[in-house]
N, C-alpha and C positions, 0 to 999 in steps of 0.2 A: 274167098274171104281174106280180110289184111289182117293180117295180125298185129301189124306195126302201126296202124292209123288211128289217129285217137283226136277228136274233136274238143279242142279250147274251147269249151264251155264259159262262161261268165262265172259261173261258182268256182270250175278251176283256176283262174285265172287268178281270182280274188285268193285262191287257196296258196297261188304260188308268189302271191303280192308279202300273202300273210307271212308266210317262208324266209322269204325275202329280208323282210323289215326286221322277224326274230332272230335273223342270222346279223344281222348288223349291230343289233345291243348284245348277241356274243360274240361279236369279233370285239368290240369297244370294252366287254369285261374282260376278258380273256387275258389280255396283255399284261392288266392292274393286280392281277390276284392268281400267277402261273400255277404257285403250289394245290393251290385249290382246283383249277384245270385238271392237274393228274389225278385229285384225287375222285373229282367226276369222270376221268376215263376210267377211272377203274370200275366205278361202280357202272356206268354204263356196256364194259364189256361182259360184269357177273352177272346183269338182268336178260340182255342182249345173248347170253350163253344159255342161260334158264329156259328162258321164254322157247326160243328155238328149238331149243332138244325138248320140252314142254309138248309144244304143237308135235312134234312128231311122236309123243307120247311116253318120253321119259318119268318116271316116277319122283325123280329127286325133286323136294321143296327147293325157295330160291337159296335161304337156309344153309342146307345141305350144300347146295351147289359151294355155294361162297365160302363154307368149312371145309372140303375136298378142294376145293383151288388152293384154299391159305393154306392148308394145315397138311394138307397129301393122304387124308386119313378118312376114308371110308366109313358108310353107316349101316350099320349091321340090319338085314333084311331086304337092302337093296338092291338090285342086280348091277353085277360088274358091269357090264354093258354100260351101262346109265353113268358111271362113273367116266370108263372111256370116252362117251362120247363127251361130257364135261372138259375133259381133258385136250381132247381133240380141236373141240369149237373154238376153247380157247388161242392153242397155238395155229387155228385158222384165222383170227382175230389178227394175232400177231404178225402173221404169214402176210396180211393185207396189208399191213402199214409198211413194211417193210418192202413190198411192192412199191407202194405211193414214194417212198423216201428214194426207192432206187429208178421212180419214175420209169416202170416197167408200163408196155403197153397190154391192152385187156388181149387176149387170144386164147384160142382152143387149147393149148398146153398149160394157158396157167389154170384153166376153168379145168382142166384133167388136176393138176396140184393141187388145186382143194379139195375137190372131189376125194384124190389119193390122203391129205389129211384129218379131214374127213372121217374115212372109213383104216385111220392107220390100227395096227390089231387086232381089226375085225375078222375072226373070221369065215364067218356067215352070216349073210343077209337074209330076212326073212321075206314070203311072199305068197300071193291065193293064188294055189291053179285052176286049172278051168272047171274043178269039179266043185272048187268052194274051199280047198281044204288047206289048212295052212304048212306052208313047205320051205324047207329051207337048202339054200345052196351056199357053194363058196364065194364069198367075197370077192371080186376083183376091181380093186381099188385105180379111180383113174383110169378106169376102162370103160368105152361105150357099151353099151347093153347090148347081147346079144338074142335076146330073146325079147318077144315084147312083155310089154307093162301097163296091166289096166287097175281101174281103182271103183270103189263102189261109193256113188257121189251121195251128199246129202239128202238127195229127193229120189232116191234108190234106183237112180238108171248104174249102167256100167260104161263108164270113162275108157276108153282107150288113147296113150299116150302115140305119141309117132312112132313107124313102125321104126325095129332098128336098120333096114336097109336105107331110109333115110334120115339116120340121125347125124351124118358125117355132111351131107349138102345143108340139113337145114342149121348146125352149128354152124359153119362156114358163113348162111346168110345172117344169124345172129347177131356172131362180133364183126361183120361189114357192116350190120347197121349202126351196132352202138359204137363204131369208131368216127362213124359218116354222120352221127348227131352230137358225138360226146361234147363236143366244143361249141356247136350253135344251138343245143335244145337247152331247156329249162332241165336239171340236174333231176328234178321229180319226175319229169315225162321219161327223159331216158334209163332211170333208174329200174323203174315201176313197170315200161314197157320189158327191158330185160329178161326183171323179174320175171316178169309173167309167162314170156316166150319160153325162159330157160325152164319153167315149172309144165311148161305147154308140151315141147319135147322130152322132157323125160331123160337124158341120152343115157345114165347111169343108171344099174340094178337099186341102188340104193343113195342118199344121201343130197336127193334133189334139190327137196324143200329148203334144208338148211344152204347148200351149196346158193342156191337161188336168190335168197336174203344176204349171203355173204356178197356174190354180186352186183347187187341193188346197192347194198350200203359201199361196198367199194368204189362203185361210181358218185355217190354220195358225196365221199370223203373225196374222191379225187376233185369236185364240183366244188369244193370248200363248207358243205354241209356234212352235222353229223349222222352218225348210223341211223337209220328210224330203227326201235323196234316193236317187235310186232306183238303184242301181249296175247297170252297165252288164252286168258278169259274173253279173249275178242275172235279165239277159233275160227268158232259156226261164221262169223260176220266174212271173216278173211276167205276160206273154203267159198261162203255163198260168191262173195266177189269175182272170186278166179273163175266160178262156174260161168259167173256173167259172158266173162270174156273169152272163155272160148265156144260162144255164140255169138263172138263178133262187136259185143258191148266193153270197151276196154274202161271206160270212165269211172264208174262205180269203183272199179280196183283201184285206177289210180288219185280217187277223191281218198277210199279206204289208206294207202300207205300214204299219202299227201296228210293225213290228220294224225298219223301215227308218227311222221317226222315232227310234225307242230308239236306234238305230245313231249318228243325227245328235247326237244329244243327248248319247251315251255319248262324240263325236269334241270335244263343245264343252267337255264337263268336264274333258279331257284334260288339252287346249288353254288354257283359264283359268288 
């Protein structure tokens, strides 16, 4: 099975026309009204940070989130955790543009750096062993897994990720793909495909999902498009999509993050 092949559909095509056309009435506002620009990246990085630690089951409201980034001040009942990772996503946010600005290329070391910011002060990850039960180990931040990692999917089969003996060849064919596209694919296809691969292997104890999104949108941004993200209440949709595709059906997932970028795109024009 290809993990990397994904059929130009007429609906995607039209999806990535739509992309397209809404990226050009924000490149045209953009210019005219700069201070307002910052003030949509911010808000798109505190949604963008919610949402993300959200799906992976953080408790903080958007709220919350947005009072602990300004304010540095905790809400009683919460777990530290949930604050950390708020914390983290964000100077993963940062970590990225600062990439773009220093026009670093994508590689297995910077996908270990997030990874490592990520999970910075973590320190334990949690996980199900084989008997069901839930267990936790040390954190090793920016480190491939050495153990495997399965997950229990929405239609109650059990998911196992790649094993860790091959998470170091299939990284490897990863970023040779998305370097051997980034310049002649459509910014959605190589995003979305990433995505998905990077969520596909697994190669970290912890901190996939997000890590995965921060990839997708870093190709994004380096493509001249902004972040998509991935809303919280769109879960079960997102989950079913990935399932698609590793049965070999990649489109579904990348029609699903192709309407989540229109969504971003559609909230910046608003907002200008």
């Amino acid at each position: 099975m290809s993990y990397y092949t994904v059929r130009e559909t007429d609906a995607l095509k039209l999806l990535m026309k739509e992309i397209d056309n809404l990226q050009v009435k924000i490149d045209e506002k953009r210019p005219v009204r700069p201070e307002r620009w910052q003030a949509v990246t911010e808000k798109l990085k505190m949604e963008w940070t919610y949402d993300s630690n959200a799906i992976e089951g953080s408790t903080l409201t958007l709220g919350e989130t947005i009072f602990f980034l300004r304010e540095g001040l905790t809400v009683e009942g919460k777990p530290l955790k949930d604050f950390v990772d708020a914390h983290n996503h964000v100077d993963a946010i940062n970590f990225l543009y600062d990439v773009i600005s220093d026009q670093r290329p994508i590689t297995e070391g910077l996908i270990k750096e997030i990874n490592a910011l990520l999970l910075q002060g973590v320190e334990y990850t949690y996980a199900v062993d084989l008997t069901g039960k839930k267990t936790r180990k040390k954190a090793t931040p920016g480190q491939y897994k050495k153990a495997p990692n399965t997950v229990l999917q929405l239609d109650g089969t059990i998911h196992e990720y790649t094993d860790p003996l091959h998470v170091a060849t299939e990284m490897e064919d990863l970023i040779v793909w998305i370097n051997g596209y980034l310049d002649s694919e459509h910014g959605l296809i190589t995003g979305a495909v990433a995505h998905y691969n990077l969520t596909r292997i697994h190669p970290f104890d912890d901190g996939n999902g997000r890590g995965a999104r921060l990839l997708m949108n870093l190709i994004f941004v380096k493509k001249g498009l902004p972040p998509a993200v991935i809303r919280n209440e769109q879960r079960r949709l997102y989950l079913d999509t990935l399932a698609k595709a590793d049965k070999g059906d990649l489109e579904p997932f990348i029609g699903f993050v192709g309407k989540s970028l229109v969504n971003t795109q559609k909230t910046i024009t608003e907002n200008l």
